[in-house]
C-alpha positions in Angstrom: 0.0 0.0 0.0 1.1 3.7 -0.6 1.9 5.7 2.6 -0.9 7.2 4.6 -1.9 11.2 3.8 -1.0 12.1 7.1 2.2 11.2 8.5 3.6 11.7 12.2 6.6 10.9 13.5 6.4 9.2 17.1 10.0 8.7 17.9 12.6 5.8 15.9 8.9 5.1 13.6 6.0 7.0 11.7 2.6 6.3 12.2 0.7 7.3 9.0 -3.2 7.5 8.6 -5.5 7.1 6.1 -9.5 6.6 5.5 -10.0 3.9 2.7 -13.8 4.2 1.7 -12.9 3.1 -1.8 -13.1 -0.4 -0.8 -16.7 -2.6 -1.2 -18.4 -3.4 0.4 -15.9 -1.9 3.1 -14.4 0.5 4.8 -12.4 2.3 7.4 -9.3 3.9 8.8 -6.0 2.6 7.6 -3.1 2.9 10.1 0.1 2.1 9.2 4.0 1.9 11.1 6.6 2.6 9.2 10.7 2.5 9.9 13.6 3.3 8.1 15.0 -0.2 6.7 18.9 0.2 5.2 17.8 3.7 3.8 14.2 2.6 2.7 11.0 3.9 4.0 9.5 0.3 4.9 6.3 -0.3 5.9 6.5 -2.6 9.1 3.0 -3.0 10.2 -0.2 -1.9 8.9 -3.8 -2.2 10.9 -7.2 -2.0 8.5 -10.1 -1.2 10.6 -12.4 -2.0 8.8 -16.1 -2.3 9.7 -16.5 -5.5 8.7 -13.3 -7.1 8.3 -10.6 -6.0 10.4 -7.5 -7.3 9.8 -3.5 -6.2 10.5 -0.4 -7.1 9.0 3.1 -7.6 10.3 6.0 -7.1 7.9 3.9 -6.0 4.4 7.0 -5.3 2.8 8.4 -8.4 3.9 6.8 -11.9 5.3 3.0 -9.9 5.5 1.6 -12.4 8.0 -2.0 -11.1 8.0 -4.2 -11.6 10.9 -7.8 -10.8 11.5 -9.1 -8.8 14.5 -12.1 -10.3 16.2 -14.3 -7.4 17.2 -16.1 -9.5 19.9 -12.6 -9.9 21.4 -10.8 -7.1 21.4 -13.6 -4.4 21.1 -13.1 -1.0 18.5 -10.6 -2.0 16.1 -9.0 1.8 16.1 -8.8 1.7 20.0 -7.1 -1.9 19.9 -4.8 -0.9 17.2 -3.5 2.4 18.9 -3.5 0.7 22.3 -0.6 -1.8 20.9 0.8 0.9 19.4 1.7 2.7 22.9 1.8 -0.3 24.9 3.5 -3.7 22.3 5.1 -1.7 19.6 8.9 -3.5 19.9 7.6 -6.9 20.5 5.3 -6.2 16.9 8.3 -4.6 14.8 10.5 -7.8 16.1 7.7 -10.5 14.8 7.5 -8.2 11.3 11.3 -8.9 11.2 13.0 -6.0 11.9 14.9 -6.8 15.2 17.5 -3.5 14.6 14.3 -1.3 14.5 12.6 -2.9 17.6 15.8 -2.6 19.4 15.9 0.8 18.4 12.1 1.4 19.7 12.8 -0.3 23.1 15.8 1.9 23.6 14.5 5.2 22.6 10.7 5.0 23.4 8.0 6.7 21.7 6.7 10.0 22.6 3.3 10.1 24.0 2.2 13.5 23.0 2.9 13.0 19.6 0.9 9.3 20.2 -2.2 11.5 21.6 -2.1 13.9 18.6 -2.4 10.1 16.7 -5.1 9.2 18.7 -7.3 12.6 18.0 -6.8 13.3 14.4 -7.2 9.0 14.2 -11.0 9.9 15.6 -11.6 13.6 13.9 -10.8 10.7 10.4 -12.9 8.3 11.4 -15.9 11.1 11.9 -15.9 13.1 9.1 -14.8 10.8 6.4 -17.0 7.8 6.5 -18.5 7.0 3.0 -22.3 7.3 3.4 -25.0 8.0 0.6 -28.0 9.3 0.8 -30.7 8.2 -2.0 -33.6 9.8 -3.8 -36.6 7.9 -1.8 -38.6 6.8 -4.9 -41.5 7.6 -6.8 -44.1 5.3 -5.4 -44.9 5.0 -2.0 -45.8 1.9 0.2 -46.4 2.8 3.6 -46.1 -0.3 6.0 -46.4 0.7 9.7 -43.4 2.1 10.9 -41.3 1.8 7.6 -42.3 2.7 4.1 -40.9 1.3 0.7 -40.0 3.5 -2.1 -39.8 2.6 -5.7 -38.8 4.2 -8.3 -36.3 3.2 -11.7 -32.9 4.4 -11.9 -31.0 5.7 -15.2 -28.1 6.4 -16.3 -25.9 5.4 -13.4 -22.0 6.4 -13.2 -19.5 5.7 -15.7 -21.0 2.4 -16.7 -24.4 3.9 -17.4 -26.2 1.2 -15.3 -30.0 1.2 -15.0 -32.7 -0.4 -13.2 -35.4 -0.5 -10.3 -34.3 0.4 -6.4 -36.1 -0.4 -3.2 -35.9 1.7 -0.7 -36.7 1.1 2.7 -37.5 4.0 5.0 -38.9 5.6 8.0 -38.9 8.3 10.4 -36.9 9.2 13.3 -36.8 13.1 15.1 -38.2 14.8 12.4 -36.2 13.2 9.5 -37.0 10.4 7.3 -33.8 8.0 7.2 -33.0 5.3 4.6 -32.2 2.0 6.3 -31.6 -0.6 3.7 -31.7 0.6 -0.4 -31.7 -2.3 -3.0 -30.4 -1.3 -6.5 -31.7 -4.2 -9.0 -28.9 -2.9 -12.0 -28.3 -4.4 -14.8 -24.4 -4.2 -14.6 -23.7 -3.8 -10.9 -26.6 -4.9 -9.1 -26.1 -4.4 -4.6 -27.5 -3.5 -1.8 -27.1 -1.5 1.1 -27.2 -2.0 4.7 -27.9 1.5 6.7 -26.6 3.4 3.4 -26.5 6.3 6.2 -24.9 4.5 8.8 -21.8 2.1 7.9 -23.1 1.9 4.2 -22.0 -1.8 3.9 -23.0 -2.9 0.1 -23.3 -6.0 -1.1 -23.0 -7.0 -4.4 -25.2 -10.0 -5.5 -23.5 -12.7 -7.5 -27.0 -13.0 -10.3 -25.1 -17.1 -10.7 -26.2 -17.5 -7.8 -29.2 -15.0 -6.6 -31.0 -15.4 -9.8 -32.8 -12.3 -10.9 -32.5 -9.4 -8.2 -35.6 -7.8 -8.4 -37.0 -11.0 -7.7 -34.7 -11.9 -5.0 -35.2 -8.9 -3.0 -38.7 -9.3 -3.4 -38.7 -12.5 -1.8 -36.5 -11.4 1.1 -40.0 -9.1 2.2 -42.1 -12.3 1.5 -40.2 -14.8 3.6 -40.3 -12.4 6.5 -36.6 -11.3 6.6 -36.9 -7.5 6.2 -36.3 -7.3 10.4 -33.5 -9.1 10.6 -32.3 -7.3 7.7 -32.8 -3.7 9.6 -31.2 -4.6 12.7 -27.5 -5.6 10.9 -28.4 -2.3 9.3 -28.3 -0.5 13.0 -31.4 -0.4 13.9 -33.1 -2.3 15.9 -35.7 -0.4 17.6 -36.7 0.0 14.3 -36.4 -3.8 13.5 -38.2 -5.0 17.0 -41.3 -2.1 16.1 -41.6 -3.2 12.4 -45.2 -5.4 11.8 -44.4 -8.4 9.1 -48.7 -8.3 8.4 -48.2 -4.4 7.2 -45.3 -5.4 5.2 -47.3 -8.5 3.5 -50.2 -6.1 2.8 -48.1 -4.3 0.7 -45.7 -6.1 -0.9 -47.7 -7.1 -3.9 -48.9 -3.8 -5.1 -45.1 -3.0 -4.7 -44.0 -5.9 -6.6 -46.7 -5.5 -9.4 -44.8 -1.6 -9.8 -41.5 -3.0 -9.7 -42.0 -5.3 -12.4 -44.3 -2.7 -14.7 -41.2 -0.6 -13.9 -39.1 -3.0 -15.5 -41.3 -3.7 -18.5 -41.6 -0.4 -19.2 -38.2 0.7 -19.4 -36.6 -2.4 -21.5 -34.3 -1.6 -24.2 
């Protein structure tokens, strides 16, 4: 990987940061150490807090043994990653392979101010440059209790000119009408998304497999998953309030649209 955009020097090492949202359907902070190796800038170690896949690697330039975080385990990724940082730093530059530089490190220390000023603008990152998107809600609305369904059909989408019919499922909450799951049925890059305001995970649906998408997705509100659905989103008052009769009552005049939608705009 290429070196973080924002580089501070903590003592005999550089910690560098940068937030990778170009990655689907993941994302999250990149933190990376890095030493200089016979006159090379090497990247030791590198920690990907990611939402969904966490993962660090000792040594990228070199063995890259890479290891997955269990967030069960050690809790936020970020905080687990700068914790070893301040606290195991030689012991991880020694098992990367670098014994001169974790010598180095034991001898000399790191300084802890410049750690903190890691630590904060690690956070300020982490806030204000999450990917999220926020959708158009859709033409035809299906209210269901406390969620509603928009529908509409989507043209002429980024550089592949993609096309097709998107689901969106929303509702209310103080004063504002959020989007918690959003199903784009394309025709080149069909996914979904889970809390497309929230973490934004999208999934892209292998059609081998899922058959049609329109038709999958459909199903998903028929077999009675759309709560379990909403709570991996993040919400799960809303999941634990939502009434699977409403959303039955309304699925097939939604599903009759979806499909007129489709007819109507073939090519």
């Amino acid at each position: 990987m290429e070196k973080g955009d924002t580089v501070i020097n903590i003592g005999p090492v550089d910690v560098t940061l940068s937030y990778r949202k170009e990655i689907m359907p993941d994302q999250g902070l990149m933190v990376q150490v890095y030493g200089d190796i016979d006159g090379h800038d090497t990247e030791i170690l590198r920690f990907d807090c990611f939402d969904q896949d966490p993962h660090y690697h000792y040594g990228p330039e070199n063995m890259n043994i890479r290891l997955h975080m269990d967030k069960t385990t050690v809790g936020t990724p970020l905080g687990w990653t700068l914790k070893n940082i301040r606290t195991n730093l030689p012991s991880m530059v020694r098992r990367a392979g670098y014994d001169d530089l974790a010598s180095a490190v034991e001898m000399n220390g790191i300084d802890a101010n410049k750690m903190d000023e890691v630590e904060e603008i690690a956070l300020g990152k982490v806030r204000d440059e999450r990917r999220t998107v926020t959708h158009f809600r859709g033409d035809h609305i299906y209210e269901a209790g406390n969620i509603r369904f928009g529908v509409e059909y989507r043209d002429n989408i980024g550089a592949a000119n993609d096309r097709g019919v998107a689901i969106h499922v929303l509702t209310d909450h103080l004063g504002q009408e959020f989007e918690l799951l959003a199903f784009d049925c394309f025709e080149i890059a069909p996914h979904y998304h889970y809390g497309p305001r929230n973490q934004d995970v999208r999934i892209y649906w292998d059609v081998t497999t899922s058959g049609h998408t329109l038709a999958w997705t459909l199903d998903q509100f028929k077999a009675g998953n759309l709560a379990s659905m909403i709570e991996r989103a993040g919400y799960p008052t809303v999941a634990s309030g939502l009434d699977n009769d409403l959303v039955q009552a309304v699925v097939p005049a939604m599903e009759e649209k979806a499909w007129a939608l489709v007819g109507t705009n073939q090519r």
